[in-house]
N, C-alpha and C positions, 0 to 999 in steps of 0.2 A: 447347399445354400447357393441361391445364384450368384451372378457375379455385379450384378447393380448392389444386392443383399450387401456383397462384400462392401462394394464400393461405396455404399453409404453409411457403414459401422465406421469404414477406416476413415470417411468424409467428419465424422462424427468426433472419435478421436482425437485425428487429428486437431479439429477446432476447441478440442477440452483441452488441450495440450496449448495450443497459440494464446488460449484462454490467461490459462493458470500462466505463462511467460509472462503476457503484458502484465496481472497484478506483479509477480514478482520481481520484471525490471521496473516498475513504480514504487513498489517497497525498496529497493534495492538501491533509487536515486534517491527519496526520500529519509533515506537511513544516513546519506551522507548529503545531507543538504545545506548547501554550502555558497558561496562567491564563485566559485568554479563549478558548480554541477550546470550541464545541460539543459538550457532550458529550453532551445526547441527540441530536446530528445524527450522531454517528461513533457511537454505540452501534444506532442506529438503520439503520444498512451491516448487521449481525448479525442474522441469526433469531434469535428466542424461545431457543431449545435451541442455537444456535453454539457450536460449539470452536474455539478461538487457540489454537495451540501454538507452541512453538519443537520441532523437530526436530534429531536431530543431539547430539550431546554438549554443544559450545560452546553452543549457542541451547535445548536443552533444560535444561541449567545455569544460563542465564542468563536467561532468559525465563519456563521452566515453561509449565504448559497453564492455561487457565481454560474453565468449561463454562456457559454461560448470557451471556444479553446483560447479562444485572448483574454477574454476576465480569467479564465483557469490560471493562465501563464502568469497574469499582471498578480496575480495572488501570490502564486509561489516564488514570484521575483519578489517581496518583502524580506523572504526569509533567506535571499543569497546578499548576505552581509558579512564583515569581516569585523569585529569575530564572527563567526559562527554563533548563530541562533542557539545550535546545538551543539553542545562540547562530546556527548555520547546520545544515540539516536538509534534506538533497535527496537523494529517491531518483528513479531512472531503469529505467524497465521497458522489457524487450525479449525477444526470441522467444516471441514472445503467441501462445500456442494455445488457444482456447474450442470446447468441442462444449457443445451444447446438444440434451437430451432432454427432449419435452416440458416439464413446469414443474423443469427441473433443469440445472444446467451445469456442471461442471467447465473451471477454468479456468488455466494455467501459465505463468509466465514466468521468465525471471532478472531478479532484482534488484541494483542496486548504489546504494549509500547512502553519500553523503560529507555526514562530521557534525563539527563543531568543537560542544563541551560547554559549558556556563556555564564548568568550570574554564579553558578555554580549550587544552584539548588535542582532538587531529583523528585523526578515526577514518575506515579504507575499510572498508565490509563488502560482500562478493559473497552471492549468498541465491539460494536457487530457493525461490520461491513456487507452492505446490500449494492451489487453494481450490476449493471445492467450493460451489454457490451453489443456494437455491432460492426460485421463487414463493412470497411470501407477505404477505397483506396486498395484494394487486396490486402490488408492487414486488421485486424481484430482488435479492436478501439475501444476503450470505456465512452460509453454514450452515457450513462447517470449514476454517478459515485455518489450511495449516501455514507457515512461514517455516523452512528450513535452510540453515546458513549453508556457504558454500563456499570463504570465505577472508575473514578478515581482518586488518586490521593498523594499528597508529597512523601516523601521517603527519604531515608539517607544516601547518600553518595553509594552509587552500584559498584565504582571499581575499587580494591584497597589492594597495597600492596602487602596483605598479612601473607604471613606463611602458607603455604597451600600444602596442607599431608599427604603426602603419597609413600607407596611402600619404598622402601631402602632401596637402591640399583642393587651391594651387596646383599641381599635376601635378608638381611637381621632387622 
């Protein structure tokens, strides 16, 4: 294999790799979304020109679009309040598929979100996440987050503090 060959698998890589970072510092600020979470660190996931939407009736209802990394920001400065929005906030990503085109990638997975509210009621939400990401700045940027939602439903409180079985430390 030559050596451009190499250099443009490892070019390639590498940007699946920058890829999958930025969703996961985006999930990672939005899991603790808060009165102190960064908001030029998660405004700064977005290009200049990004679109957030919600897709879908329920998430287009409930969401709406914004177009610019400042409607992005002005969005998620709503939800840094005290208390917290969210008292528990955890999403889990899966069937991850990234192609990356030169300085561009699209990127998919399904989402699922389990959230108990300040009010203290608990929400599941299922989501296919379609983003669209590009170079800029030398850093790999969501340019168009859509989120549609594929199911969801209120639930009982996720955390309890019942017994958890586990085997004996003494082996009996």
């Amino acid at each position: 294999m030559s050596t451009e060959a190499l250099e443009a698998r490892l070019r390639q890589l590498e940007s699946e790799h920058a890829v999958r970072a930025c969703m996961n510092r985006y999930m990672e600020l939005c899991d603790a979304l808060d009165a102190r979470t960064p908001l030029d660190e998660l405004a700064g996931l977005f290009t200049a020109d990004a679109i957030w939407e919600g897709k879908g009736a329920r998430y287009a209802r409930s969401f709406g679009g914004y177009q610019g990394r400042d409607a992005i920001a002005a969005m998620f400065d709503t939800y840094r309040v005290e208390p917290a929005h969210f008292a528990l906030n955890v999403h889990f990503l899966c069937s991850e598929l990234i192609r990356v085109q030169g300085g561009e990638a699209t990127g998919s997975w399904v989402m699922l979100q389990t959230s108990t509210f300040a009010s203290g009621a608990s929400h599941l939400n299922a989501a296919r996440l379609t983003v669209k990401f590009r170079e800029e700045e030398g850093a790999w940027r969501m340019a168009h987050f859509q989120t549609e939602n594929l199911f969801s439903r209120p639930v009982e409180a996720w955390n309890s503090d019942a017994h958890l079985p586990v085997p004996d430390k003494n082996g009996e």
